[in-house]
PyMOL Python script that loads the backbone (N, CA, C, O; Angstrom):
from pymol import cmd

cmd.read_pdbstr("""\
ATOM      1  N   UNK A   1     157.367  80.733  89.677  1.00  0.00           N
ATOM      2  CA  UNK A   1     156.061  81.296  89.960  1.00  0.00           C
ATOM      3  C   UNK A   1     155.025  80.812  88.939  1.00  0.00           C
ATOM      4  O   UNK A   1     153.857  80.568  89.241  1.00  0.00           O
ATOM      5  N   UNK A   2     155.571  80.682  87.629  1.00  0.00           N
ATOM      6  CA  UNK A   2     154.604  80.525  86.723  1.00  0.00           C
ATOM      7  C   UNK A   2     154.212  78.755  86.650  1.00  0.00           C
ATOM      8  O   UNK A   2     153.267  78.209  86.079  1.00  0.00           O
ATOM      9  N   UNK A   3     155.213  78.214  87.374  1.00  0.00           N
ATOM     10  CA  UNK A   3     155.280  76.695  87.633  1.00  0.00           C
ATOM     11  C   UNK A   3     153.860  76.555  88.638  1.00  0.00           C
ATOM     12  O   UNK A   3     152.892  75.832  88.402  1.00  0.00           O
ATOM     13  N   UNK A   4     154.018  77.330  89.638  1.00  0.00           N
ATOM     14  CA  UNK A   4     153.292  77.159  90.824  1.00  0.00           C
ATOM     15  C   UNK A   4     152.033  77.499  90.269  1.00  0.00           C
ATOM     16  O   UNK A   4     151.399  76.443  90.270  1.00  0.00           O
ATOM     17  N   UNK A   5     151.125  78.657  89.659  1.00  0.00           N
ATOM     18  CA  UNK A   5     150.394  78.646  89.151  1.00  0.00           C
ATOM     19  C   UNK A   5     149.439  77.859  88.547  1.00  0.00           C
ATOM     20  O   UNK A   5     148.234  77.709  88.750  1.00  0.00           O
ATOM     21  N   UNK A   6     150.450  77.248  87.533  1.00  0.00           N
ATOM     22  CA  UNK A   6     149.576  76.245  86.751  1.00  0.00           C
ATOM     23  C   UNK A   6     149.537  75.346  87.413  1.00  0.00           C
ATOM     24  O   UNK A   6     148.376  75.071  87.716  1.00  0.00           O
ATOM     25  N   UNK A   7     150.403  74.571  87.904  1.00  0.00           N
ATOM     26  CA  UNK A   7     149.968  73.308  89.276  1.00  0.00           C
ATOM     27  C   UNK A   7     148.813  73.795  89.569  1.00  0.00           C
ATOM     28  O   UNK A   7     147.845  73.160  89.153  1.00  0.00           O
ATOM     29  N   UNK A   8     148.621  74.762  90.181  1.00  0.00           N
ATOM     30  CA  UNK A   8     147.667  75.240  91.466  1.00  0.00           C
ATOM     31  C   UNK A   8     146.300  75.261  90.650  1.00  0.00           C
ATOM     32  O   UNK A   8     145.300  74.898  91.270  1.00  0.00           O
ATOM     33  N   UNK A   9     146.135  75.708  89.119  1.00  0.00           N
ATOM     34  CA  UNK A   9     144.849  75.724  88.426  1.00  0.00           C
ATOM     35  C   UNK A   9     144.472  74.110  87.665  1.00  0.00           C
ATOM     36  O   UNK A   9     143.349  73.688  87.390  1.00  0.00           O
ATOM     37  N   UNK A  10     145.537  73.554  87.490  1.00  0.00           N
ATOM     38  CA  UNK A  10     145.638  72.356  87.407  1.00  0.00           C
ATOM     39  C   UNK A  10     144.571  71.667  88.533  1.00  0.00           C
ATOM     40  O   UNK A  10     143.467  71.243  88.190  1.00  0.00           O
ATOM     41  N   UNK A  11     144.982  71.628  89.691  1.00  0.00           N
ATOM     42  CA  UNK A  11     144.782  70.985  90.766  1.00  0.00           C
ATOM     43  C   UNK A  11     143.051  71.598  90.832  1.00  0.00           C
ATOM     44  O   UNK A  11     141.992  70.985  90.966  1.00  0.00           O
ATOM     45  N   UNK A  12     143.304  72.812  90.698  1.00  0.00           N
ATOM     46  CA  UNK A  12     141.568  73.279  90.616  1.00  0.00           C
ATOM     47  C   UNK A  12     140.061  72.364  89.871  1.00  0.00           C
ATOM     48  O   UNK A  12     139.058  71.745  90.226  1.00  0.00           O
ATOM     49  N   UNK A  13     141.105  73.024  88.094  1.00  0.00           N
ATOM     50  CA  UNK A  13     140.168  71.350  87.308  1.00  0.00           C
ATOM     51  C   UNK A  13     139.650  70.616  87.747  1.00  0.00           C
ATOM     52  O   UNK A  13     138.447  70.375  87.839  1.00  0.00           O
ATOM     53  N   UNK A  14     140.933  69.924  88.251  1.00  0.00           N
ATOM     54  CA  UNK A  14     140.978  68.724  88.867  1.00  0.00           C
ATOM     55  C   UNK A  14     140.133  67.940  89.638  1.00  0.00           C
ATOM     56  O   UNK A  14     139.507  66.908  89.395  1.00  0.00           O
ATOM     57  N   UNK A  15     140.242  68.615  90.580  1.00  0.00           N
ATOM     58  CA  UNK A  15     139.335  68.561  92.167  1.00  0.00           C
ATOM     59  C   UNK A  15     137.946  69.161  91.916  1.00  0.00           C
ATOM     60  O   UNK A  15     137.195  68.925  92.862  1.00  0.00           O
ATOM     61  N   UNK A  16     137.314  69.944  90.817  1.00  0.00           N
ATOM     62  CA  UNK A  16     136.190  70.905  90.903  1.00  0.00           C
ATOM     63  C   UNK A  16     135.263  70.247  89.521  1.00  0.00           C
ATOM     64  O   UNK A  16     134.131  70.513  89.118  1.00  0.00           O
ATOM     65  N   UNK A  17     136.159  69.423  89.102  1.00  0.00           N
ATOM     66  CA  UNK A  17     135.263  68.595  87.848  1.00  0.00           C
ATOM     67  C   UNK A  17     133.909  67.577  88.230  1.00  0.00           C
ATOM     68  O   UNK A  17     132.854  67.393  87.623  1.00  0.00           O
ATOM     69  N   UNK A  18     134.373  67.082  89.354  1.00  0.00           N
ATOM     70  CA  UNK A  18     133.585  66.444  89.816  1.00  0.00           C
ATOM     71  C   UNK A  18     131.956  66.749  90.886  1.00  0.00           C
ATOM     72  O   UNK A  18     130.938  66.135  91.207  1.00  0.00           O
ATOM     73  N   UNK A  19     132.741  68.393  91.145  1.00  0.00           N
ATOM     74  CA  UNK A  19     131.783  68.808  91.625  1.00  0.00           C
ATOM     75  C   UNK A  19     130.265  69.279  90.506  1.00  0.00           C
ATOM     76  O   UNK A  19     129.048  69.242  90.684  1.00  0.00           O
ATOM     77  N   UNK A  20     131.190  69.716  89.313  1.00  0.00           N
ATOM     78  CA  UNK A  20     130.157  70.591  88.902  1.00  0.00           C
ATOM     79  C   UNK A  20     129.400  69.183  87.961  1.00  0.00           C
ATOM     80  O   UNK A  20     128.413  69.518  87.307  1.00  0.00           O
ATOM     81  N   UNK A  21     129.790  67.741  87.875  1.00  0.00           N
ATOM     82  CA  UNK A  21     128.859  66.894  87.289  1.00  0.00           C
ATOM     83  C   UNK A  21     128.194  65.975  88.572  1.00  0.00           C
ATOM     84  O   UNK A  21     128.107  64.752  88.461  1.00  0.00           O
ATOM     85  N   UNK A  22     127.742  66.683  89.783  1.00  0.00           N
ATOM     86  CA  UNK A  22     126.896  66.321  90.552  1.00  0.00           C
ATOM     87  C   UNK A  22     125.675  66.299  90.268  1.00  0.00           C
ATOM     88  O   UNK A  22     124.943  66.054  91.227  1.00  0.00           O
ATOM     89  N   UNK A  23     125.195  66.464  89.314  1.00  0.00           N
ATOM     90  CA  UNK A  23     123.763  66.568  88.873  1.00  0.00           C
ATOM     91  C   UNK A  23     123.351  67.874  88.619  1.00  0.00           C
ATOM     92  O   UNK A  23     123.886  68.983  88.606  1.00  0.00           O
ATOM     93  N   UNK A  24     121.927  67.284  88.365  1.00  0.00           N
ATOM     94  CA  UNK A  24     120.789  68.524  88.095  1.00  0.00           C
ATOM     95  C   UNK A  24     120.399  69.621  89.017  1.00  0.00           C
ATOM     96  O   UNK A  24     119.977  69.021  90.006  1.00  0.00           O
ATOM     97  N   UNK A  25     120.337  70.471  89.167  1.00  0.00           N
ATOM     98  CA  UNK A  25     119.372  71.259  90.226  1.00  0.00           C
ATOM     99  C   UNK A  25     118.077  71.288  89.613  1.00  0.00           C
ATOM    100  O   UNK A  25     117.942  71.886  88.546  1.00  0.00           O
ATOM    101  N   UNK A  26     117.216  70.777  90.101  1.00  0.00           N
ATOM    102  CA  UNK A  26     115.913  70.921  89.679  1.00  0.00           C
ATOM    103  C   UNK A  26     115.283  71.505  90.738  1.00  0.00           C
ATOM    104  O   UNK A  26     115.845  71.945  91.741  1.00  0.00           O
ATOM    105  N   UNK A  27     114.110  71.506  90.512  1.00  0.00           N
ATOM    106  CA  UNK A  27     112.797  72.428  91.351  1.00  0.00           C
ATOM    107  C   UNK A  27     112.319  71.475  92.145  1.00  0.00           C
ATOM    108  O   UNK A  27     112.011  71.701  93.316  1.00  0.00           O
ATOM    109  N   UNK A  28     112.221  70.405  91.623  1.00  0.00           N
ATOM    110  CA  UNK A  28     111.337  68.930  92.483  1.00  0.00           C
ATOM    111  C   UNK A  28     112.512  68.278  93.596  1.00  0.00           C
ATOM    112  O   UNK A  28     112.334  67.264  94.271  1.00  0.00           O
ATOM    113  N   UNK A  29     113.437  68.921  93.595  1.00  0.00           N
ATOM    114  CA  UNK A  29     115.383  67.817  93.934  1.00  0.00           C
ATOM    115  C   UNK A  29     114.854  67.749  95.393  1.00  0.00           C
ATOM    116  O   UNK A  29     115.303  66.739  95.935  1.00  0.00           O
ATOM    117  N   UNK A  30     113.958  68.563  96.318  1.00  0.00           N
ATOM    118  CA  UNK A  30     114.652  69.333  97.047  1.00  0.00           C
ATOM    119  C   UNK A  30     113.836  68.296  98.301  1.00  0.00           C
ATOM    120  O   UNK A  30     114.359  68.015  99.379  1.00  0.00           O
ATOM    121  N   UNK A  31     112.884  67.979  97.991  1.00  0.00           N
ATOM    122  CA  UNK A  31     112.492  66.563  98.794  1.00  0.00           C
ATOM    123  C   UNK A  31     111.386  67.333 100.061  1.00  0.00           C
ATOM    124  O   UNK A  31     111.159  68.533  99.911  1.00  0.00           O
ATOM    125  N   UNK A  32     110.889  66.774 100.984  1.00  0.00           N
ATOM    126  CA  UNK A  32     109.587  66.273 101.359  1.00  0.00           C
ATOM    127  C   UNK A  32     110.410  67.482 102.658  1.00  0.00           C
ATOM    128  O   UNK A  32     109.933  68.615 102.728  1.00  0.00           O
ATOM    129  N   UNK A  33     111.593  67.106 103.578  1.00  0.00           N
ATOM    130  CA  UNK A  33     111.991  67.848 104.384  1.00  0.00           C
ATOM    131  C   UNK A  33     112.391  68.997 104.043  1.00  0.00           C
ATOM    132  O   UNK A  33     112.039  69.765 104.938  1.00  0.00           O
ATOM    133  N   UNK A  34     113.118  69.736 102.974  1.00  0.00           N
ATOM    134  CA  UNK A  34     113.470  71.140 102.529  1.00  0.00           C
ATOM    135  C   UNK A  34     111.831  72.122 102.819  1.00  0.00           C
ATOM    136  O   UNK A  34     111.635  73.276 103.199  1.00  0.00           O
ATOM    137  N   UNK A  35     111.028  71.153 102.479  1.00  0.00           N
ATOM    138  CA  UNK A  35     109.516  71.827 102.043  1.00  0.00           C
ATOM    139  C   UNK A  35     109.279  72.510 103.357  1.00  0.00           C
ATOM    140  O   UNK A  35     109.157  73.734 103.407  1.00  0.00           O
ATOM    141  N   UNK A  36     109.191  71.510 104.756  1.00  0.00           N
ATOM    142  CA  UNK A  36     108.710  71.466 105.977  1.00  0.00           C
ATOM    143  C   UNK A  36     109.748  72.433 106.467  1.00  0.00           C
ATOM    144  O   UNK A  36     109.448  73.058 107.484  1.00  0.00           O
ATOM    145  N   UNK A  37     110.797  72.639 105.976  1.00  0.00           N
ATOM    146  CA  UNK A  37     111.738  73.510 106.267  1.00  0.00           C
ATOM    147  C   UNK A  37     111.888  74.876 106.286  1.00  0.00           C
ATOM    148  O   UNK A  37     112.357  75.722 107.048  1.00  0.00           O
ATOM    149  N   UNK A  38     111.211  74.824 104.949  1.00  0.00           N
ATOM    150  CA  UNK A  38     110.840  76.442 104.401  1.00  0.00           C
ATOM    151  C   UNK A  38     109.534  76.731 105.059  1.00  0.00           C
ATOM    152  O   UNK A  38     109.193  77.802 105.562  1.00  0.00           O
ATOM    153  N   UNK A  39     108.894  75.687 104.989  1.00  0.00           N
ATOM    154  CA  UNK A  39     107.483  76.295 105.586  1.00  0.00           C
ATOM    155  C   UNK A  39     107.283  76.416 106.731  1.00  0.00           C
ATOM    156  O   UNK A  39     106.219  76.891 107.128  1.00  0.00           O
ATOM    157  N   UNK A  40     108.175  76.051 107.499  1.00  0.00           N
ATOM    158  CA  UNK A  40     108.293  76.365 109.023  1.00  0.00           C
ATOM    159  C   UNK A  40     108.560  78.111 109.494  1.00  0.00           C
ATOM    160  O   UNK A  40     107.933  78.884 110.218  1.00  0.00           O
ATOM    161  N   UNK A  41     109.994  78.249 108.551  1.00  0.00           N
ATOM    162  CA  UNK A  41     110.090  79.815 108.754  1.00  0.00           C
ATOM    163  C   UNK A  41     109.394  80.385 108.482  1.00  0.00           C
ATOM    164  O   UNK A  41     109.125  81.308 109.251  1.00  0.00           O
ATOM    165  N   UNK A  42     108.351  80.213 106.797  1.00  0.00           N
ATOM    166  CA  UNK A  42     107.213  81.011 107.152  1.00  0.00           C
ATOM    167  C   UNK A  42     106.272  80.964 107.472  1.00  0.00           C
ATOM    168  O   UNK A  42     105.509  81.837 107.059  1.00  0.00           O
ATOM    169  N   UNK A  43     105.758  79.940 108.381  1.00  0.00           N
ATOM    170  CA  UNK A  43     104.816  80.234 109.342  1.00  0.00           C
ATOM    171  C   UNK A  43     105.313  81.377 110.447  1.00  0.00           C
ATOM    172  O   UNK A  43     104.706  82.351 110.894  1.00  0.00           O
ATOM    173  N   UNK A  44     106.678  80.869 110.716  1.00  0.00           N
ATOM    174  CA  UNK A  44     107.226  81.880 111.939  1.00  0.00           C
ATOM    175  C   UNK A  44     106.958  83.702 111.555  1.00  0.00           C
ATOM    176  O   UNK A  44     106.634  84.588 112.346  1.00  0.00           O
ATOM    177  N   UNK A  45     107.249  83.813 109.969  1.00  0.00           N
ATOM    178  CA  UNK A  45     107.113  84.940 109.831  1.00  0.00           C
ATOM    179  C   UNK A  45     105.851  85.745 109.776  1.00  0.00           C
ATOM    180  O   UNK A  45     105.551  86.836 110.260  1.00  0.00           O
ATOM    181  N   UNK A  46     105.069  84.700 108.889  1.00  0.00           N
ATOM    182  CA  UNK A  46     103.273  85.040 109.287  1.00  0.00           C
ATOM    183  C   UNK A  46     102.906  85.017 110.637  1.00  0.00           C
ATOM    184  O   UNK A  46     101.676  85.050 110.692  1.00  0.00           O
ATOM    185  N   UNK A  47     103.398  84.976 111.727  1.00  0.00           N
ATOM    186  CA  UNK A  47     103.183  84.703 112.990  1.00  0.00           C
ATOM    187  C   UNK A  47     103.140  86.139 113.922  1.00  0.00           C
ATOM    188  O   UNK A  47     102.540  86.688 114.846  1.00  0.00           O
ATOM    189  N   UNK A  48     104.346  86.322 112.861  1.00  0.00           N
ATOM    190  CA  UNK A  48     104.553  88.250 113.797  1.00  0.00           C
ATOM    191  C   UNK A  48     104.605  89.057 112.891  1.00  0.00           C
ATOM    192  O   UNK A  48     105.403  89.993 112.843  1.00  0.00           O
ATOM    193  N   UNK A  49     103.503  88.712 111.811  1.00  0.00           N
ATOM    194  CA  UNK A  49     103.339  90.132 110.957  1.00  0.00           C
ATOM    195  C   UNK A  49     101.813  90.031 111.254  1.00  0.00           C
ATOM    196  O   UNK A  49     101.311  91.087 110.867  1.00  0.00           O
ATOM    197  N   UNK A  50     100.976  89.306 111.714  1.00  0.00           N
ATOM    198  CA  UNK A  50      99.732  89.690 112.524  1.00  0.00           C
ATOM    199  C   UNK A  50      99.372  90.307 113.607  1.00  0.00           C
ATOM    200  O   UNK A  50      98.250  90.796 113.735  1.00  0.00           O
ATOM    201  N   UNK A  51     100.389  90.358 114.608  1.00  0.00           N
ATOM    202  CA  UNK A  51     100.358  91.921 115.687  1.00  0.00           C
ATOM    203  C   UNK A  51     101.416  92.362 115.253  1.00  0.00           C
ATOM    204  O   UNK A  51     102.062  92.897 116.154  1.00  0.00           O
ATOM    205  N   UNK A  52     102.151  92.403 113.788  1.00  0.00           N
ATOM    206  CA  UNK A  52     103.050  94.221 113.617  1.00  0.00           C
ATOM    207  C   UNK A  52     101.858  94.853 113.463  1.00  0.00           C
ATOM    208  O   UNK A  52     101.534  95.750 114.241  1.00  0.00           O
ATOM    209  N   UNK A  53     101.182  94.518 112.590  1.00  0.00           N
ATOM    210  CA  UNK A  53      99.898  94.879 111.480  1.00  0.00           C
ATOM    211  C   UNK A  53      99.063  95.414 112.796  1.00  0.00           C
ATOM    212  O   UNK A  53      99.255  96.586 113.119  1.00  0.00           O
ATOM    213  N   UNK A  54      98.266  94.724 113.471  1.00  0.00           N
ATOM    214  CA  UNK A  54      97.778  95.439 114.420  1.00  0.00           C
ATOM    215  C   UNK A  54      97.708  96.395 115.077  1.00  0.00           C
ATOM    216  O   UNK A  54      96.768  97.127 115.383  1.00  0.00           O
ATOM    217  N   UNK A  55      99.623  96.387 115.496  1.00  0.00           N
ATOM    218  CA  UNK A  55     100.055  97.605 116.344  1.00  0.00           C
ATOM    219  C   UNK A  55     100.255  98.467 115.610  1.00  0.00           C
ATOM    220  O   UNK A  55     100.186  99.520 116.243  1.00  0.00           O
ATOM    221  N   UNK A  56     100.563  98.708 114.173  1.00  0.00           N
ATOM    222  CA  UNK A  56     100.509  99.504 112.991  1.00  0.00           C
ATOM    223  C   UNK A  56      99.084 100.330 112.656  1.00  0.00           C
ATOM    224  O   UNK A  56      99.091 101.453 112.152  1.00  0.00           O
ATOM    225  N   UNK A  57      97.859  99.598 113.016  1.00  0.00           N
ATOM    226  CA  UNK A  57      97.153  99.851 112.873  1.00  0.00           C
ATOM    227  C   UNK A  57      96.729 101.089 113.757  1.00  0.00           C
ATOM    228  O   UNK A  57      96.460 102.278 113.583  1.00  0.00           O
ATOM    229  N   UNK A  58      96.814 100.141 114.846  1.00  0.00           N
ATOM    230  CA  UNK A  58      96.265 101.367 116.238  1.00  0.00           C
ATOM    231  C   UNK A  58      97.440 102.176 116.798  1.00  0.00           C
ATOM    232  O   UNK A  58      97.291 102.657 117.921  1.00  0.00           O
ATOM    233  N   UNK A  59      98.556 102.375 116.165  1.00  0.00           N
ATOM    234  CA  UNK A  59      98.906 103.481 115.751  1.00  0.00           C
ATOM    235  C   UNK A  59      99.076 104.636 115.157  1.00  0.00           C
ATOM    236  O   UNK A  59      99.554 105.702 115.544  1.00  0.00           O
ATOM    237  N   UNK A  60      98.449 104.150 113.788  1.00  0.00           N
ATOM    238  CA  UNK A  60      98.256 105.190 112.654  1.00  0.00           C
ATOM    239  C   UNK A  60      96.397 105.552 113.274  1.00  0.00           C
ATOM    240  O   UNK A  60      95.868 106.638 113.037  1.00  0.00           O
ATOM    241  N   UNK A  61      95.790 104.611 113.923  1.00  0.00           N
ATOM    242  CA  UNK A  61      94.530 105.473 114.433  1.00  0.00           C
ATOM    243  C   UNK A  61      94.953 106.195 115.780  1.00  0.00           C
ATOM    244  O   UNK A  61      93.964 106.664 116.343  1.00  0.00           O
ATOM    245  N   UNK A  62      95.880 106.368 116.306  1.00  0.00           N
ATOM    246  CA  UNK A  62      96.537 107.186 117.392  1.00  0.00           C
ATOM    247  C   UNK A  62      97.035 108.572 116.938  1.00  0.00           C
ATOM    248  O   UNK A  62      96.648 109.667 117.348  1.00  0.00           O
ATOM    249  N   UNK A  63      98.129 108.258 115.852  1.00  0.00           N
ATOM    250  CA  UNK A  63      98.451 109.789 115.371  1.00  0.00           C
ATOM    251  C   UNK A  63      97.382 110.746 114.463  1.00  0.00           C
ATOM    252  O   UNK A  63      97.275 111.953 114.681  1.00  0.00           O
ATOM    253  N   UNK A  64      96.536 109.974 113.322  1.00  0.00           N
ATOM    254  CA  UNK A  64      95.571 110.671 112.759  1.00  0.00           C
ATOM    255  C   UNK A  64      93.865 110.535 113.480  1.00  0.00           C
ATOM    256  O   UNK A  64      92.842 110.520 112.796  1.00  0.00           O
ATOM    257  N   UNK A  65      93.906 110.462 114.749  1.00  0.00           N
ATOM    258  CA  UNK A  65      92.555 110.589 115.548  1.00  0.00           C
ATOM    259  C   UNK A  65      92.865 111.797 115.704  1.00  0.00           C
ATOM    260  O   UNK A  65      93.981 112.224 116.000  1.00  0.00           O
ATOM    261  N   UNK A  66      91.327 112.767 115.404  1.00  0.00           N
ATOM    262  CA  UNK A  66      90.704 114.180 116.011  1.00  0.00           C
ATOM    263  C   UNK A  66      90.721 114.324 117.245  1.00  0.00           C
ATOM    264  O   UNK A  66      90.823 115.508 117.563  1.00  0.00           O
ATOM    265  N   UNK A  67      90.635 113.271 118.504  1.00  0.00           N
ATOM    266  CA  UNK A  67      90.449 113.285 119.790  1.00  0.00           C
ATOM    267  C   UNK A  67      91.583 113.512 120.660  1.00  0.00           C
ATOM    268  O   UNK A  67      92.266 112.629 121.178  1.00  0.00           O
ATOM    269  N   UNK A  68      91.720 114.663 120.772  1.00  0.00           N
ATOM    270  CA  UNK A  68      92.631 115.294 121.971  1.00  0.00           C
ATOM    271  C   UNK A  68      92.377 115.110 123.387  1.00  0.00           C
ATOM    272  O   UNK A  68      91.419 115.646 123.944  1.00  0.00           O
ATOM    273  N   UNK A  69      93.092 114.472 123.898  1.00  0.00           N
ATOM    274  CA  UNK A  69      93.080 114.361 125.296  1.00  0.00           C
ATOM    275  C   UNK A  69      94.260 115.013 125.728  1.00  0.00           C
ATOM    276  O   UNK A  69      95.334 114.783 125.172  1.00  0.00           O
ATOM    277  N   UNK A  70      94.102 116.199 127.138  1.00  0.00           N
ATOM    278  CA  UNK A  70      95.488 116.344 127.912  1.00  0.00           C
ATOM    279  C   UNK A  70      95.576 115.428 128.957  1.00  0.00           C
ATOM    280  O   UNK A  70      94.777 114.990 129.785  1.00  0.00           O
ATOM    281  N   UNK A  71      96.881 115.233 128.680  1.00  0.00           N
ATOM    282  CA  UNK A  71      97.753 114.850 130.124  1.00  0.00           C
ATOM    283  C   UNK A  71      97.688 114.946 130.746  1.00  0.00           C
ATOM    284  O   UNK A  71      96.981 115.942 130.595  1.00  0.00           O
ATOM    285  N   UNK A  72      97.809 114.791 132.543  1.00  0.00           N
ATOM    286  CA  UNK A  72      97.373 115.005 133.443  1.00  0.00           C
ATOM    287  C   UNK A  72      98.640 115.232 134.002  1.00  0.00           C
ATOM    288  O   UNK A  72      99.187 114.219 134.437  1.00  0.00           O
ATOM    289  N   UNK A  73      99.235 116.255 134.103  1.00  0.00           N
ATOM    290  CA  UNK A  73     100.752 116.191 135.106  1.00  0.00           C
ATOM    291  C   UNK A  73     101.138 116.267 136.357  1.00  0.00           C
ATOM    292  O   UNK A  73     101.625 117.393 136.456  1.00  0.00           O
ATOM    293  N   UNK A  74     101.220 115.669 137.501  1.00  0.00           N
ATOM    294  CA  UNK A  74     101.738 115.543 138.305  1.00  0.00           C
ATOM    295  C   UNK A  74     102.565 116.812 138.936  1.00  0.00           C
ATOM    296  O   UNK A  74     103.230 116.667 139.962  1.00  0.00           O
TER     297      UNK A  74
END
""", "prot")
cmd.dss("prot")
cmd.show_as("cartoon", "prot")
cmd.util.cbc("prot")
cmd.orient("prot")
């Protein structure tokens, strides 16, 4: 068991050394398409927080309006 182990963290090293000297992460890495990428979703999200906001609006002037109207029931 204790054989198998160390193989197995061995093999980890091993195989994971190379990953972690892949470079830098920088701020600039991320290139011209990541940008158009991100900025796509948030356009999408600015897109439908201009009628939440709306319907938020003329809702909260629905529940706190003075103007009572009844229903008409059938």
């Amino acid at each position: 068991m204790k054989n198998t182990l160390r193989n197995t963290l061995i093999a980890l090293v091993t195989f994971s050394s190379s990953a972690f000297a892949a470079g830098s992460t920088s701020a600039s890495g991320g290139g011209l398409l990541l940008s158009l990428f991100v900025g796509f979703f948030a356009l999408i999200i600015v897109c439908q927080l201009v009628p939440a906001t709306i319907m938020l609006i003329g809702i909260l002037k629905g529940l706190f309006s003075r103007d009572s109207k009844e229903v008409a029931s059938h």
